[in-house]
C-alpha positions as a Python dict, from the first residue, in 0.01 Angstrom:
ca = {
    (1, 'X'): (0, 0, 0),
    (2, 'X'): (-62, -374, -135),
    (3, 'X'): (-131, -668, 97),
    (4, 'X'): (72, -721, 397),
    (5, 'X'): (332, -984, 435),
    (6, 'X'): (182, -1279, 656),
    (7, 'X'): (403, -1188, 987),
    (8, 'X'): (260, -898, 981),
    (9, 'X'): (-97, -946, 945),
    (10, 'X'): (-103, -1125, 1303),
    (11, 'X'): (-330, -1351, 1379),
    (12, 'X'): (-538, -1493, 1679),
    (13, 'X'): (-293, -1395, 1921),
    (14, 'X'): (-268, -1066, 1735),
    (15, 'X'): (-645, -1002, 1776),
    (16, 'X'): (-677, -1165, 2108),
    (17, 'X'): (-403, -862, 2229),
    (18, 'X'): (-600, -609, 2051),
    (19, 'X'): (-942, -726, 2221),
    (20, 'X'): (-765, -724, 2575),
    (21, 'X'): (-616, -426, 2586),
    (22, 'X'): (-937, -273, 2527),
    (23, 'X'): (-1074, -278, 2830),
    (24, 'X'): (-730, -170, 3001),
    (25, 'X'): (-780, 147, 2846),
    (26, 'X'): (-1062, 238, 2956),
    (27, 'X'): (-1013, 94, 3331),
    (28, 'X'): (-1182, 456, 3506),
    (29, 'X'): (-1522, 363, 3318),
    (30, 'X'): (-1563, 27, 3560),
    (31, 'X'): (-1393, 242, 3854),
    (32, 'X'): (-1660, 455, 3839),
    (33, 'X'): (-1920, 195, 3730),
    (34, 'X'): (-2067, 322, 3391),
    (35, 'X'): (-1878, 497, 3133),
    (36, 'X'): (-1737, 867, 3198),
    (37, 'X'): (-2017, 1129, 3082),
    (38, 'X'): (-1928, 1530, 3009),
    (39, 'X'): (-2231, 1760, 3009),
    (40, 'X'): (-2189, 1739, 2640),
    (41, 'X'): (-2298, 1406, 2611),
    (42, 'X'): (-2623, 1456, 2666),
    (43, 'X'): (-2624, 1680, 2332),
    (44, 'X'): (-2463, 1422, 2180),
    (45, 'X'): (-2703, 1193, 2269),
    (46, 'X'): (-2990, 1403, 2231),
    (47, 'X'): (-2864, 1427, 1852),
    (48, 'X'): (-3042, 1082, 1791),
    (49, 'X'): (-3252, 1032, 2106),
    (50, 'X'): (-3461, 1350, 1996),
    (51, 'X'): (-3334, 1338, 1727),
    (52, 'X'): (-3213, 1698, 1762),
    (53, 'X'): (-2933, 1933, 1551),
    (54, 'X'): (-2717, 2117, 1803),
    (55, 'X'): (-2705, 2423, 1716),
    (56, 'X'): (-2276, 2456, 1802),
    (57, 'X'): (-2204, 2050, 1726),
    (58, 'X'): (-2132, 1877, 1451),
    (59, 'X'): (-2390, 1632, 1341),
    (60, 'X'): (-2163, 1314, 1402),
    (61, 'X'): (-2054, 1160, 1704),
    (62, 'X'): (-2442, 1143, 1831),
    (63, 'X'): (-2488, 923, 1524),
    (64, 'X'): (-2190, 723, 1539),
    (65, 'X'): (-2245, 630, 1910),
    (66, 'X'): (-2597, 549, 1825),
    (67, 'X'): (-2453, 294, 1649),
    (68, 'X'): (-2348, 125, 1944),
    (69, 'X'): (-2602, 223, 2244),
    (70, 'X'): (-2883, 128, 2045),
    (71, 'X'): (-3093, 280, 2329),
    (72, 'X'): (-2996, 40, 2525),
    (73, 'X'): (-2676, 99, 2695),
    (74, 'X'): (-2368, 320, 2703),
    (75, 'X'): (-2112, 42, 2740),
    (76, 'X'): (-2156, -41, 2395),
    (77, 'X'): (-2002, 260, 2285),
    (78, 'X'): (-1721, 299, 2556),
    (79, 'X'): (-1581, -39, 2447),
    (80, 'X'): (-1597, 56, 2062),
    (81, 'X'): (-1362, 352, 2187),
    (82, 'X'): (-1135, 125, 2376),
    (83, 'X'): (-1105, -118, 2112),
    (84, 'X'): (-1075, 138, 1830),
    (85, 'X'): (-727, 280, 2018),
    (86, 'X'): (-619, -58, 2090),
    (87, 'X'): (-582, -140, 1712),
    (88, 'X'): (-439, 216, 1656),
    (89, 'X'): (-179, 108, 1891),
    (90, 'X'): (-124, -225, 1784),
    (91, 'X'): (-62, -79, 1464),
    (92, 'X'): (190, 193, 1600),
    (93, 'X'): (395, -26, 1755),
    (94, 'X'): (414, -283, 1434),
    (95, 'X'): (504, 40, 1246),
    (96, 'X'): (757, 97, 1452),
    (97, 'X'): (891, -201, 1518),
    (98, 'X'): (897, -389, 1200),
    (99, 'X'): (620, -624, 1357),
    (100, 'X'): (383, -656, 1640),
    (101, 'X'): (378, -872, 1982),
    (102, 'X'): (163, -931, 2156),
    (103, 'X'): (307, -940, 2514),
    (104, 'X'): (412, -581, 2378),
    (105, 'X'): (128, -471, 2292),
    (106, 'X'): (-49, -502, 2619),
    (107, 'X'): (229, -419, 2798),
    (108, 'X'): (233, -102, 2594),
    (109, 'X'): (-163, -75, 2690),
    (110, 'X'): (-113, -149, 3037),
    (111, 'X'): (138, 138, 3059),
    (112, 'X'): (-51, 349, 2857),
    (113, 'X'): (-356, 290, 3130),
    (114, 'X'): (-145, 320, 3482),
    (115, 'X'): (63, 620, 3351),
    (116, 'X'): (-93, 847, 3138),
    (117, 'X'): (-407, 1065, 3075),
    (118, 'X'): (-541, 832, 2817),
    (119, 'X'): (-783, 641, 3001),
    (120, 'X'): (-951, 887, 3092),
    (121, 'X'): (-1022, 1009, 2730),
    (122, 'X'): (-1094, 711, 2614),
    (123, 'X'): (-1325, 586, 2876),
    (124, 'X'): (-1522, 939, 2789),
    (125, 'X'): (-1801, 964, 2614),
    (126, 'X'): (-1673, 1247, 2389),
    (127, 'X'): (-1553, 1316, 2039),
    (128, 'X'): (-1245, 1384, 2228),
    (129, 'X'): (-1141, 1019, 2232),
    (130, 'X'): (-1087, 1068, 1789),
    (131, 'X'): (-843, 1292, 1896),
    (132, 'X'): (-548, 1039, 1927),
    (133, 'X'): (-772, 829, 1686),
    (134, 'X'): (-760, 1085, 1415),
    (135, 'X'): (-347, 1184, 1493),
    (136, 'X'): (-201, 821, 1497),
    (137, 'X'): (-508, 713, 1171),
    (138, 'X'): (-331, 994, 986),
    (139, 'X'): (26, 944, 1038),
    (140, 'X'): (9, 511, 1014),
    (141, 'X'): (-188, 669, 624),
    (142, 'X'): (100, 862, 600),
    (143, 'X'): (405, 703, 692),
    (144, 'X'): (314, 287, 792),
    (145, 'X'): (286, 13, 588),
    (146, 'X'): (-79, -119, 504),
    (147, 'X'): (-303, -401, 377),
    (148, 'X'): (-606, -266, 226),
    (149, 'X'): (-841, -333, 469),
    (150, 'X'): (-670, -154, 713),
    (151, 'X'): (-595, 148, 516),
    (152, 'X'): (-983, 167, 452),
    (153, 'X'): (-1069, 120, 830),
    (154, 'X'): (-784, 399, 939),
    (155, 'X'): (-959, 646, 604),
    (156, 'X'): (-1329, 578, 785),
    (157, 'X'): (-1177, 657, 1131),
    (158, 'X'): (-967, 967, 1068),
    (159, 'X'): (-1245, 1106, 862),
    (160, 'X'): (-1518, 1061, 1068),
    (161, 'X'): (-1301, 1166, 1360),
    (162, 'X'): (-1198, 1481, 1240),
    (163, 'X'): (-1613, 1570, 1147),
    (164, 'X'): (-1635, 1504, 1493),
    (165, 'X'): (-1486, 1749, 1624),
    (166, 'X'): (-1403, 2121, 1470),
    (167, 'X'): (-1062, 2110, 1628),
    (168, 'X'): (-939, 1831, 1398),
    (169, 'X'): (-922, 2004, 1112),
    (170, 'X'): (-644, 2251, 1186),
    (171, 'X'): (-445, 1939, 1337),
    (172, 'X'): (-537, 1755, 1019),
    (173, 'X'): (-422, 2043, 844),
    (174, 'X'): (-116, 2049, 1002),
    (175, 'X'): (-54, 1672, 911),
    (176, 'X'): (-98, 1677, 626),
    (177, 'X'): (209, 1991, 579),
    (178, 'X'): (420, 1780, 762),
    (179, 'X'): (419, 1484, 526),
    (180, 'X'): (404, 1706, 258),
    (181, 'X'): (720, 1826, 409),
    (182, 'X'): (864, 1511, 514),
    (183, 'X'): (826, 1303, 215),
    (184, 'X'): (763, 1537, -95),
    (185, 'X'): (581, 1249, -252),
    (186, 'X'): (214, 1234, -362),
    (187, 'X'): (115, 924, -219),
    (188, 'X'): (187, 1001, 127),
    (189, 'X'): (-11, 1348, 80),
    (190, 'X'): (-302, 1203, -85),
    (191, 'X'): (-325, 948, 190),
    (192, 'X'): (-383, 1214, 416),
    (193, 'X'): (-564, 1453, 267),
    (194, 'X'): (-825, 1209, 177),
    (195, 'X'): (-925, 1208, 519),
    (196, 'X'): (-979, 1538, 518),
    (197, 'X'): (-1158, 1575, 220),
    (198, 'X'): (-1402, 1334, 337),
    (199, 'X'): (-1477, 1522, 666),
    (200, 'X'): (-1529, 1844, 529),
    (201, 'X'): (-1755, 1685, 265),
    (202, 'X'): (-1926, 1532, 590),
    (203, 'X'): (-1918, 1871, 755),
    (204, 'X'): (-2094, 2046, 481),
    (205, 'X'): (-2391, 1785, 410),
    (206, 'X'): (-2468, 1749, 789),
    (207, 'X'): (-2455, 2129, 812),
    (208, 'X'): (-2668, 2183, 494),
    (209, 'X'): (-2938, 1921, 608),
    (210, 'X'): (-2946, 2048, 953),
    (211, 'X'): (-2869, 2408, 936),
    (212, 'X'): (-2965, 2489, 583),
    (213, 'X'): (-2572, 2640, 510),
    (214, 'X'): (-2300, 2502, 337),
    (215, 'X'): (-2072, 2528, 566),
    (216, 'X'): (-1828, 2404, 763),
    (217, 'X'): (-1936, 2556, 1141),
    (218, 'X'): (-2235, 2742, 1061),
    (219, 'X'): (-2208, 2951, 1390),
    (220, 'X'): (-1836, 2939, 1474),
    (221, 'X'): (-1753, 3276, 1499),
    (222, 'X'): (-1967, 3302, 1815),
    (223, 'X'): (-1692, 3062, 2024),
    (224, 'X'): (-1408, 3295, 1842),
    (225, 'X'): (-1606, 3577, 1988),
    (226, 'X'): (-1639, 3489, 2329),
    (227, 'X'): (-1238, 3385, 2289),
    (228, 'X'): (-1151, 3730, 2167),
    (229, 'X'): (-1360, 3928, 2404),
    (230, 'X'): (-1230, 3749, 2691),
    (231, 'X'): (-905, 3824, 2575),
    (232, 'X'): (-948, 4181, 2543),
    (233, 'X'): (-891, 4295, 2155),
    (234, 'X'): (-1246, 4215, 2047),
    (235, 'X'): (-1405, 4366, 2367),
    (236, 'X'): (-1135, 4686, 2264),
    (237, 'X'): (-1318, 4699, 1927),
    (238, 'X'): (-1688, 4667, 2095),
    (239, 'X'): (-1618, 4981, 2345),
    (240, 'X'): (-1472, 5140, 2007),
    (241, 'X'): (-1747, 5094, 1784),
    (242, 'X'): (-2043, 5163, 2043),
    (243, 'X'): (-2335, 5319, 2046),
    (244, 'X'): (-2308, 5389, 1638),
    (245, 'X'): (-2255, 5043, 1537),
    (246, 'X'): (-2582, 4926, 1664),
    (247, 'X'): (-2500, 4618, 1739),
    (248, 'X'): (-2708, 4435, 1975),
    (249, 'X'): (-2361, 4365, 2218),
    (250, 'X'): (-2339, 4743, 2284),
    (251, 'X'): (-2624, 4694, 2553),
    (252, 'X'): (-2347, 4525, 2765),
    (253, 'X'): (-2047, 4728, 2727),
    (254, 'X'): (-2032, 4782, 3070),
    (255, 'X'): (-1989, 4383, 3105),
    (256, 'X'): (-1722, 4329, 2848),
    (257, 'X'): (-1487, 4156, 2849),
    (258, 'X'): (-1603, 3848, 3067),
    (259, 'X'): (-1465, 3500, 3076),
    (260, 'X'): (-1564, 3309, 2759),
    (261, 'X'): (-1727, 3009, 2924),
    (262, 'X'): (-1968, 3226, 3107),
    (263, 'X'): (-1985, 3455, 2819),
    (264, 'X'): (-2119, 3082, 2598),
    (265, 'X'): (-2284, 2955, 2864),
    (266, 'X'): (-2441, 3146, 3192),
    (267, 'X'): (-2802, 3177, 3126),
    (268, 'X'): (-2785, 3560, 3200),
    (269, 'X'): (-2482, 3656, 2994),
    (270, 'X'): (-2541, 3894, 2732),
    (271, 'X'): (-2551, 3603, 2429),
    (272, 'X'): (-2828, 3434, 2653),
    (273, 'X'): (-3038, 3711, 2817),
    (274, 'X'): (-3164, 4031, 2645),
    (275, 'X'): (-3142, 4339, 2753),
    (276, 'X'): (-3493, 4360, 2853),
    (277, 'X'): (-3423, 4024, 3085),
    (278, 'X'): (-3585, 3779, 2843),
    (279, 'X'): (-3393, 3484, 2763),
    (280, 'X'): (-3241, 3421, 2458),
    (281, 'X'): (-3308, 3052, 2298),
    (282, 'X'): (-3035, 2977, 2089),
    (283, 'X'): (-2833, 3308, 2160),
    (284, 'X'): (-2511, 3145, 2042),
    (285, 'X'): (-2693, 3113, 1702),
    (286, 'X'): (-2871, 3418, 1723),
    (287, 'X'): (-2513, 3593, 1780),
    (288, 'X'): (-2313, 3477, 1514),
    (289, 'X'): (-2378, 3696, 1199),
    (290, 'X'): (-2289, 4004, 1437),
    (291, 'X'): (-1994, 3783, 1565),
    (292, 'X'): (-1824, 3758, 1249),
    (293, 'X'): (-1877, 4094, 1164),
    (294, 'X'): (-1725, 4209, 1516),
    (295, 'X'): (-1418, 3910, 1378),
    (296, 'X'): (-1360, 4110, 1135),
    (297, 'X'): (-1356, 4462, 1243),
    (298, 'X'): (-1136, 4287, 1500),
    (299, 'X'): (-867, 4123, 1271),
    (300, 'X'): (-835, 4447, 1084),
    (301, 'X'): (-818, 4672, 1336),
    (302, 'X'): (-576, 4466, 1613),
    (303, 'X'): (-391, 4196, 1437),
    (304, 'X'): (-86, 4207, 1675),
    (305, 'X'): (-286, 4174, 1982),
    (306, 'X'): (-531, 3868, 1855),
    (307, 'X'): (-150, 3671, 1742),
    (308, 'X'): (-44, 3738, 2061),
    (309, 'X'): (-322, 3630, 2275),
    (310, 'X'): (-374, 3318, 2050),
    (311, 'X'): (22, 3277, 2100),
    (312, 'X'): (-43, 3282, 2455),
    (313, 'X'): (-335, 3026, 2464),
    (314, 'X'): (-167, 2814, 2224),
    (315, 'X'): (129, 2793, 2505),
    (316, 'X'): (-113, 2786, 2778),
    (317, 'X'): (-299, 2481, 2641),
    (318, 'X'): (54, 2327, 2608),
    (319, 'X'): (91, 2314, 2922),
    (320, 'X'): (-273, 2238, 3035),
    (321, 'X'): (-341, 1840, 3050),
    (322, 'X'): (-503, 1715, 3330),
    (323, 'X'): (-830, 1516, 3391),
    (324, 'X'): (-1002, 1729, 3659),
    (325, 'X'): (-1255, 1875, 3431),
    (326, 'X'): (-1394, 1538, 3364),
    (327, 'X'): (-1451, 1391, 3640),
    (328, 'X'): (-1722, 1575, 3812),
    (329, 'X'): (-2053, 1484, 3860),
    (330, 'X'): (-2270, 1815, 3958),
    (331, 'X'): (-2313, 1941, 3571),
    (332, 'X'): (-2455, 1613, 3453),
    (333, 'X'): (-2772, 1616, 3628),
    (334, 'X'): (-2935, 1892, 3350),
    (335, 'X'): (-2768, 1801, 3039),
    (336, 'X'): (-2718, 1404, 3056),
    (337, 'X'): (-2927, 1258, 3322),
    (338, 'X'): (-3269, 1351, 3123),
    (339, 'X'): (-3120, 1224, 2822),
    (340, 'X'): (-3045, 861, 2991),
    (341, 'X'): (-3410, 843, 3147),
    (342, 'X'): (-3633, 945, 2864),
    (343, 'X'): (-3391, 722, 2602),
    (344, 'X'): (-3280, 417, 2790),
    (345, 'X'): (-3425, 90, 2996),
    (346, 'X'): (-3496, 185, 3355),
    (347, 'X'): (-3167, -48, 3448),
    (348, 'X'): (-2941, 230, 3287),
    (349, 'X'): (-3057, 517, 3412),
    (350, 'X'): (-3004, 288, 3804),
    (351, 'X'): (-2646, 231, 3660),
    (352, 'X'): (-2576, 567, 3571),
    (353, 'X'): (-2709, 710, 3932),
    (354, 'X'): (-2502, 449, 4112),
    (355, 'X'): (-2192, 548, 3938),
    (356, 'X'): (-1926, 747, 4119),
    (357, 'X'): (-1927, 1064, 3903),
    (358, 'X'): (-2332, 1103, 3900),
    (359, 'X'): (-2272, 1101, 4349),
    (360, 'X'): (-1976, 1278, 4344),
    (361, 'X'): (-1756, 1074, 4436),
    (362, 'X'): (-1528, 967, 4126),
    (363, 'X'): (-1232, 1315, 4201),
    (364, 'X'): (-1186, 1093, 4503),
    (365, 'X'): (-1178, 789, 4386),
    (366, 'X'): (-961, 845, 4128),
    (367, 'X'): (-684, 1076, 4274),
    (368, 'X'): (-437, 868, 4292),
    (369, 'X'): (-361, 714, 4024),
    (370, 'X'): (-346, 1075, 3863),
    (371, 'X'): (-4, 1146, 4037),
    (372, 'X'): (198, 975, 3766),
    (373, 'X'): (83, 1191, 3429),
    (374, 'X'): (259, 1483, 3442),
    (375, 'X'): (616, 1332, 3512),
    (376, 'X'): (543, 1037, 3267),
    (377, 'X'): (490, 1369, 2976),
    (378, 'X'): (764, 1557, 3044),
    (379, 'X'): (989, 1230, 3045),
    (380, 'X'): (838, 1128, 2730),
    (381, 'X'): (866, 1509, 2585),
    (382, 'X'): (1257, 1517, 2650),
    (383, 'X'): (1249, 1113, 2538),
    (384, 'X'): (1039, 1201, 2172),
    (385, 'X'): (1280, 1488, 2118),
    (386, 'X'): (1560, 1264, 2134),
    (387, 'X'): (1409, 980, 1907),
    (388, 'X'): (1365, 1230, 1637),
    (389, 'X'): (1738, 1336, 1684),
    (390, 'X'): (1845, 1006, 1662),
    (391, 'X'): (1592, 897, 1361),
    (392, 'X'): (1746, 1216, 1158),
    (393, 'X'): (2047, 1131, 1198),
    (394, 'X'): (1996, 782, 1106),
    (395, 'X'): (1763, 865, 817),
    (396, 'X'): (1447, 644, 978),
    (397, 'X'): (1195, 822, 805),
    (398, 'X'): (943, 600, 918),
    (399, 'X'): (1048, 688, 1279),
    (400, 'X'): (1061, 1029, 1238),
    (401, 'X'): (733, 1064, 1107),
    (402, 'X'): (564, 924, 1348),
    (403, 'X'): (745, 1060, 1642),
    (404, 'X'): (764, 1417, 1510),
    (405, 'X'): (391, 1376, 1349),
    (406, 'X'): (295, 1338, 1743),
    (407, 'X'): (485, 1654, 1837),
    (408, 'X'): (330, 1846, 1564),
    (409, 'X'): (-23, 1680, 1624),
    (410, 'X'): (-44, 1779, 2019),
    (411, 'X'): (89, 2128, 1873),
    (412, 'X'): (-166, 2213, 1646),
    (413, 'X'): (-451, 2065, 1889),
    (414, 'X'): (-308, 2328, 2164),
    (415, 'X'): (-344, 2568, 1886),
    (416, 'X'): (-698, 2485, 1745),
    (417, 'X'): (-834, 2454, 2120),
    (418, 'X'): (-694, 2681, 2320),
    (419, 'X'): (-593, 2991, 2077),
    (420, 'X'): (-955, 2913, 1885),
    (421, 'X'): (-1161, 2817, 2215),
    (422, 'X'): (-1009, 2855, 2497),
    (423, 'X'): (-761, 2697, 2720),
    (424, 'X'): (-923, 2381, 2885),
    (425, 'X'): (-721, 2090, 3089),
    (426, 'X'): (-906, 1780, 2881),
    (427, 'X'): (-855, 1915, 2603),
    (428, 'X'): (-500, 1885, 2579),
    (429, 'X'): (-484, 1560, 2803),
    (430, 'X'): (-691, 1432, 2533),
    (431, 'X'): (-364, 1399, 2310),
    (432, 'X'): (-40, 1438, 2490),
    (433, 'X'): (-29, 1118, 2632),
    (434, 'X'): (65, 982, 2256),
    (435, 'X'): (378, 1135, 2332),
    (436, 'X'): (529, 939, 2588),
    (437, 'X'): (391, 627, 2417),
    (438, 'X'): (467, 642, 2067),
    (439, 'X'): (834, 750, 2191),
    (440, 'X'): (839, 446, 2410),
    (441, 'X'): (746, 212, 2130),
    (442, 'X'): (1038, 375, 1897),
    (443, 'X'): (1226, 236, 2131),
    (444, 'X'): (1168, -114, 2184),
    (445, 'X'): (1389, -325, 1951),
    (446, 'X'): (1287, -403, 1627),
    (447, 'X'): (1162, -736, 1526),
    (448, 'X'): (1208, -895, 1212),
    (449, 'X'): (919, -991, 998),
    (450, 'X'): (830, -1365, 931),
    (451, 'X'): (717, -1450, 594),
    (452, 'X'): (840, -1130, 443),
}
């Protein structure tokens, strides 16, 4: 991975494409007028603005945004995202392509904005943008020709990406068995797995300063929970083991199984009220040492019927990957607002209540220019398929790994989201757009490389 050869490198124009198609991808943030907000973000904010450790979050993208907000305003962050998947694509295509242009590139942005779910990920003030960040950073490690400097950048991004979110690590995971697969070499593998390394050695200090526990989700087997009971095989094994167990869940037999968001997240679900009616603080931490015992018992007792409903989700999520559930305004006002007024200049907290999501109004506003996303995936599903036919055949290993790293990538995230959490649209829409783009780059011609 020495230097790279000077056509290669770019240059202004290089960097002047990179910077502009920043702010094409994330166009919905000055649609709406101030950057997209979840009603995580305000946890993520308050992980700094408190400072506060979430009790089900890792200890990371609060930080990292920090970085860029300064208490001062969100834009600073939003553009670091758009910029960050700018270079990632720059880099794509010159991987692909042999070299980089620049009309390309934005070109390649510009579609990527007008046709795809991306913007609206990336314009989103979630861990959910180092989704795609964490994907392409691992497979250009893997598979792409670096200079150092941008083999150290990609390491920093995909590492701190995948801390950021649990769900990276069984894509990660998965990444790394494919080039282990694909190349049987030990650069390639140690490229990738160094990544990984890093993030759960980021995982386990952030959790053992802020949670006391060396570990890697120190209450994750509450979210399995809720997933399982919803799906019926853990709720089987509650009803089973009731009263003699003891566990504090057989109170609410009679209300299990329930869907797993209200199950997390309704203040009078049984994690979050007590029997007697008094609410639970932190019930989803309070829950998890019976959670993973309740796993357990589960996993041994009905194997088949936990593969199948992960199977299911897995599919489900597959097919899952719309924008709808990040759009709305109503569940900011609680978690986020608060967080902008007590942390920010009186200016942002105007901008933020003047923007179309915080009145309502962004669904509207940005309906159609949603109607393109689903043909442009399953086009570029049926067109990736086909470059990794045609890269086999033609022994492109470069091509194939990338393309077929993609397929695998959006795989595993269906897997770790909706088989581990729970079927959600943004979750997958996060990711699959790098499908119809990657396969569109590994298309254009190739370009030969001056000064090589």
């Amino acid at each position: 991975m020495g230097p790279l050869a000077p056509g290669r490198a770019g240059g202004p124009l290089a960097f002047l494409a990179i910077l502009l198609g920043a702010p094409l991808l994330i166009w919905p943030a000055f649609l709406n007028g101030y950057p997209l907000l979840f009603s995580d973000t305000g946890a993520f904010l308050h992980q700094t603005l408190g400072p506060l450790v979430i009790w089900d979050k890792p200890h990371v993208y609060g930080p990292l945004i920090h970085l860029f907000h300064l208490r001062q305003t969100l834009w600073g962050p939003v553009l670091a995202q758009g910029l960050m998947i700018s270079w990632l694509l720059w880099l794509a295509q010159r991987a692909l392509r042999g070299a980089a242009s620049p009309r390309a590139h934005l070109l390649a942005c510009a579609g990527t904005a007008l046709l795809t779910t991306a913007p609206f990920t990336v314009a989103l003030l979630m861990p959910d943008v180092f989704t795609p960040a964490v994907l392409l950073g691992l497979l250009l490690l893997a598979f792409a020709p670096l200079a150092r400097a941008e083999a150290i950048a990609l390491f920093a991004i995909a590492a701190l990406g995948i801390a950021a979110h649990l769900s990276h690590l069984p894509m990660a995971a998965a990444i790394v068995a494919l080039v282990l697969l694909l190349t049987r070499r030990p650069g390639p593998v140690l490229r990738t797995v160094a990544p990984l390394a890093a993030a759960i050695g980021i995982l386990l200090a952030t959790n053992i300063w802020g949670h006391g526990r060396a570990s890697l989700s120190p209450h994750g087997a509450t979210f399995l929970l809720a997933r399982l009971q919803a799906d019926g095989p853990a709720a089987a094994v509650i009803h089973e083991s009731c009263p003699q167990s003891g566990w504090y869940l057989c109170a609410f037999t009679d209300r299990l199984p329930m869907d797993s968001d209200e199950f997390l997240w309704v203040p009078d679900s049984p994690m979050n009220r007590a029997p007697d009616g008094s609410a639970r603080f932190l019930g989803g931490a309070l829950l998890s040492p019976e959670a993973g015992v309740i796993l357990a018992e589960t996993l041994r007792r009905r194997p088949m019927e936990v593969a199948r409903a992960m199977l299911g989700n897995t599919v489900a999520q597959l097919f899952m990957a719309t924008v709808g559930d990040t759009l709305g305004g109503d569940i900011l006002v609680v978690p986020v607002r608060p967080r902008i007024a007590e942390g920010f200049p009186a200016r942002e907290l105007a901008a933020y209540d003047a923007a179309l999501q915080s009145r309502g109004a962004l669904p509207a506003a940005a309906a159609p220019f949603l109607w393109p996303h689903v043909p442009v995936l399953v086009a570029g599903a049926a067109l990736a398929f086909w470059v990794c036919w045609r890269a086999a055949r033609a022994g492109e290993a470069r091509r194939l790994g990338l393309v077929l790293g993609v397929l695998i990538g959006v795989c595993a995230n269906a897997f770790a989201t909706g088989a581990l959490s729970g079927p959600h649209p943004r979750y997958e829409a996060r990711v699959l757009w790098l499908v119809p783009v990657i396969a569109g780059l590994a298309l254009l011609p190739r370009r030969p490389v001056r000064g090589a």
